[in-house]
N, C-alpha and C positions, 0 to 999 in steps of 0.2 A: 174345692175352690182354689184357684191358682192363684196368689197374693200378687200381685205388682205388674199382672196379664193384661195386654192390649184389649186384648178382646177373643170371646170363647173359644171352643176350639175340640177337637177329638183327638185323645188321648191315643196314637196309633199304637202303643204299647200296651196300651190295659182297655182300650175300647172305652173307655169311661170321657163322658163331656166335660171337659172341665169348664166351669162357669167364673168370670169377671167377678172382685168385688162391690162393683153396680148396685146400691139399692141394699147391700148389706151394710155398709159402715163410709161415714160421710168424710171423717178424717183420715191422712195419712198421703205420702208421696208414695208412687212406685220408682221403682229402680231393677236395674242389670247388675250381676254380677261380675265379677272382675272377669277379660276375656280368658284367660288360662284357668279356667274354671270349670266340671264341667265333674257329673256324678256317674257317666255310663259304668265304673270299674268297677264302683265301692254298691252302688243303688240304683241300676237299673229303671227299674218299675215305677221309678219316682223323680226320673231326673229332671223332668222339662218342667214339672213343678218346683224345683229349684232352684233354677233359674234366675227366677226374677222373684222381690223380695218386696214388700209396703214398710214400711219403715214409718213411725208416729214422734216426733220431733216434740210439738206443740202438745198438752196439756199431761197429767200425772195419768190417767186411767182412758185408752180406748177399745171400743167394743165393738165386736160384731155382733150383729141383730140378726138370729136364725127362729123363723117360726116354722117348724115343720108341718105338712100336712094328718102325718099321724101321729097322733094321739093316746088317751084314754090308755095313760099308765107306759106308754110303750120304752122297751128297752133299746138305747143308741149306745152307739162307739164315737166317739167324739175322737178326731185325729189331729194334734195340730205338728209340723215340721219346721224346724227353722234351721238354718245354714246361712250361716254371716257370709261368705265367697268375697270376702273384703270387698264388699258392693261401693264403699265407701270411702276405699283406698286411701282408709286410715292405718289399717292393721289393729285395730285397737276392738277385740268381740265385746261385746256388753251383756250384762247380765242384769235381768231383772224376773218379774213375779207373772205369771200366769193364773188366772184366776176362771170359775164356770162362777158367771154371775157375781155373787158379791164371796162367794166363798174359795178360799185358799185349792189350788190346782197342784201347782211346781215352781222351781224356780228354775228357771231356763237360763242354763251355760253354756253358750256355745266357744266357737274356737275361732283364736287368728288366722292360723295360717291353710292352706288347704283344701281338699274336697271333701269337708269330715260335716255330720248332721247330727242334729239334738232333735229325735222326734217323740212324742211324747201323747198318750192316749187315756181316757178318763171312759169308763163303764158307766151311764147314771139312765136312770128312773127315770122318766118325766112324769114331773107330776100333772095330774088330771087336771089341776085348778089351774095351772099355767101353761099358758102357749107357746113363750120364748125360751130359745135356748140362750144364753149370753154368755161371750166368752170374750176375755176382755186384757190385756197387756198393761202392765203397770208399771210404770218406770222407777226403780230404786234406786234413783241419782247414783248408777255403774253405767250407763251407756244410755244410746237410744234404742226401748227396743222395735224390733220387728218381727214379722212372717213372711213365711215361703206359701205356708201351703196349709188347709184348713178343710177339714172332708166331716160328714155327717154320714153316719151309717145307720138304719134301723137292723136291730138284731131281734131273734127270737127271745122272747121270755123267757123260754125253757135253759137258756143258756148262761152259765157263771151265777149258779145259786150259791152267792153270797155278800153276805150287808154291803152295798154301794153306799157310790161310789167308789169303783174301783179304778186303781192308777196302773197304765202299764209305764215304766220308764225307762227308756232305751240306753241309758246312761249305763246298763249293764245287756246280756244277750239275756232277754227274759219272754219271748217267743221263738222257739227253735224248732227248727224241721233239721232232726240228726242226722239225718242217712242220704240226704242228696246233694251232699258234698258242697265243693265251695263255688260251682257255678252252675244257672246263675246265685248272686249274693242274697239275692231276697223275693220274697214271693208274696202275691196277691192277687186280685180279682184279673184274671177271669179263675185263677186256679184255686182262687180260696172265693166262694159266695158270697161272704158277709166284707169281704176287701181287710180282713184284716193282714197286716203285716209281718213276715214271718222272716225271718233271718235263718240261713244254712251255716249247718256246722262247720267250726272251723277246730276242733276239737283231737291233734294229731295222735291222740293216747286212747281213742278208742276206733274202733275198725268200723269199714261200713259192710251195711249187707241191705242186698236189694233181689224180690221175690220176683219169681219167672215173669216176662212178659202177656204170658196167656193169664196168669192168676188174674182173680177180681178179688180186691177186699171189699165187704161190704160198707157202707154207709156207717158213719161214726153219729151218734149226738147232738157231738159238737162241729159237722160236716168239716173236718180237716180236710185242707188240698190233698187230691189226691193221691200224690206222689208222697206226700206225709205219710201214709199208710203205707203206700207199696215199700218205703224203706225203714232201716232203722240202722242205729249204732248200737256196739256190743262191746264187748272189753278186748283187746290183743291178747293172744296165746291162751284162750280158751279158758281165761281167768274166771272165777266163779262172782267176781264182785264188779259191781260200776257205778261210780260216785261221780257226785255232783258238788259243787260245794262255790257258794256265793256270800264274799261281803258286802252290805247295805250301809255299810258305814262312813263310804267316802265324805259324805258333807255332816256328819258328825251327829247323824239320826238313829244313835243304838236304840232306841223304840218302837221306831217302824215296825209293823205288822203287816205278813204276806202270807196269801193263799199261794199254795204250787195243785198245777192241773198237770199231771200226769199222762200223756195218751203211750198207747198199746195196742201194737198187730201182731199175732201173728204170721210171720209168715217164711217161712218153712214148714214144709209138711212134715211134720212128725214120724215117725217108725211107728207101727202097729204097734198101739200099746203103751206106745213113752207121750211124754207131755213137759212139753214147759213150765214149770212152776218157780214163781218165784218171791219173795218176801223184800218192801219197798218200806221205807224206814226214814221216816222225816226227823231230822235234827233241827235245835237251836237251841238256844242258850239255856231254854226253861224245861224244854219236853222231849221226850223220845215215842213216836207214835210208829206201830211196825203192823203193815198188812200185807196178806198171802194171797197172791194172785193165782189162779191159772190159766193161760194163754189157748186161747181158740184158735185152727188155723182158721185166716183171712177172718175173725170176726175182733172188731176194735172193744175196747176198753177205754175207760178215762179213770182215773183215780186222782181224786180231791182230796189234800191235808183237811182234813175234816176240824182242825183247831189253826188258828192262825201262830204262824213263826213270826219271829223276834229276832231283829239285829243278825249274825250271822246264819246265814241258810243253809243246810247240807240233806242230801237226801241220799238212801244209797240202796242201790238193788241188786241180788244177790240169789244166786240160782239156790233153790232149797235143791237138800240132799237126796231128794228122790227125783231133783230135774234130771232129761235127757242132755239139755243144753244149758251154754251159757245163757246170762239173762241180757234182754235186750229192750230199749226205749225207743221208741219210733216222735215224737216229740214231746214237750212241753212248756207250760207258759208260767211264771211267775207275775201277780198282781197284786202289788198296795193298796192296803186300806188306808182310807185317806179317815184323818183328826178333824175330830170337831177343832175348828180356830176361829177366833176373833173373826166376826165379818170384817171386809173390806170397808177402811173411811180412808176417804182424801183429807188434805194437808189440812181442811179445812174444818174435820172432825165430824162430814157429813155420809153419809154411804152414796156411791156413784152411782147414779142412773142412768141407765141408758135415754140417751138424745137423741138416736136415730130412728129413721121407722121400719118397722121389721117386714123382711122380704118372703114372701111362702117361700119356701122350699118344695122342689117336685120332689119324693120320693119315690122312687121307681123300683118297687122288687128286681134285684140284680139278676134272677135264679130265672127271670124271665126275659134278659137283654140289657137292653140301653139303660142310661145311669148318668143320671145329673150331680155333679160334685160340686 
């Protein structure tokens, strides 16, 4: 959905419809962003969704009303994007609360000045008993807030086993495709199936390496773009170690808990005989968790921190001593478990309902073409 949009449109860059929001949410102005504005450098894949912006003035809580067609348990990517573009030629970004229904989401900080974004993603369940999805803006007397851009993805079940919802939050680079360098900056549907969003390394301290044009890797799990597989990053000078290391701590959440998904290609062909092997080692403040991988040529892996990390993140991968090669990471994703908190009441000590009436959503298998947002 394109927030603050005239009216629909085809997405010439992602092939994806994006739809008006008409018939999802009754409240809110649309608006332009400043004219020197403008995302082709930094976000490609996502600009013209940025553009224009619904901004909600009038009451503390409003909501988009999404009722999906499928159902019966089904796993979604909830995507929502905001980018202040001083629409408002105040200079002044506002921050307020993001919420899925009445329960706590993020707190969305965007920026003054610039062509810079706050996109931010939530894993959840739908439950059987309910049809709506609700996703809703709450003003925290710091601004008024707004939206860019508001996408619904159905994903496979079989995908991200573990306790939802979970949070992706872009406030740090915690979806990375290593090894396809820094252009273009970001990647999605048509090159990822399920549209999620993947950011290229900008990482000058490890090297890239990318596998012959004729090789095929095969099909991953978790259907990573495919260029995710054919590359990867490695350490400089043939170093036997390659670390990762993330603090969550900027808004003063040392409690935070996060799963790290690990992906893995092969791809260099081996010498008769030798193998890639290597040992992958998740850190944080509480646990040290270490597992010994071996690397297939062109066949994928995913490795999942099988306990959730705490507060500062590090993982580190390291060629064991009977590798041929250094060790190498072709991507991965880091996700928040989201806290039980307090449901959502307004000023008035009541829990917000939605007032709108809720619009079907088409869901269109992506894997098979066109694609309603």
């Amino acid at each position: 959905m394109d927030c603050g949009a005239g009216k629909d449109y085809l997405d010439e860059v992602t092939g994806i419809r994006s739809k008006t929001e008409e018939g999802f949410i009754e409240s809110g102005t649309n608006h332009g962003l400043a004219p020197n504005i403008n995302f082709n450098n930094c976000a490609p894949t996502i600009n013209r969704q940025l553009m224009t912006v619904r901004s909600f003035v009038e009451r503390e809580r409003n909501c988009y009303a999404l009722k999906p067609k499928q159902q019966n348990n089904q796993k979604y990517l909830i995507r929502a994007i905001f980018a202040y573009g001083n629409y408002d030629l105040r200079n002044q970004a506002p921050v307020f609360d993001l919420y899925l229904g009445i329960n706590y989401w993020t707190t969305v900080r965007t920026f003054p000045n610039g062509p810079q974004i706050f996109p931010t993603e939530i894993i959840m369940q739908q439950d059987g008993t309910r049809e709506m999805v609700q996703v809703c803006l709450v003003n925290t007397e710091q601004g008024t807030p707004f939206i860019n851009a508001l996408d619904l993805r159905p994903l496979s079940n079989s995908l991200y086993l573990a306790p939802l919802p979970l949070i992706v939050d872009f406030t740090f680079p915690v979806r990375m495709d290593l090894g396809s360098g820094l252009m273009p900056t970001d990647t999605r549907y048509k090159d990822d199936v399920y549209d999620r969003l993947w950011w290229n390394n900008d990482n000058t301290d490890w090297d890239l390496l990318k596998t012959r044009e004729e090789a095929k890797v095969e099909d991953s799990l978790y259907e990573l773009p495919r260029e995710a597989l054919r590359t990867a990053s490695q350490p400089q000078n043939h170093s036997t170690l390659l670390t990762a290391n993330f603090s969550y701590w900027r808004y003063g959440d040392k409690s935070a808990q996060y799963y790290m998904f690990l992906h893995f290609a092969e791809i260099e062909k081996p010498p008769a005989g030798h193998k890639r092997i290597i040992n992958v080692t998740f850190d944080d403040d509480e646990n040290s968790l270490s597992h010994e991988l071996t690397l297939r040529y062109l066949k994928p892996i995913t490795l999942i921190s099988n306990k959730v990390t705490k507060g500062h993140i590090n993982f580190t991968i390291k060629a064991a001593t009977n590798s041929y090669a250094p060790p190498i990471l072709n991507a991965f994703e880091i996700y928040k478990v989201t806290k039980e908190r307090t449901p959502y009441q307004n000023s008035e000590g009541v829990d917000g309902r939605i007032r709108e009436v809720p619009r079907t959503v088409t869901m269109v298998d992506l894997k098979g073409g066109g694609r309603e947002q």
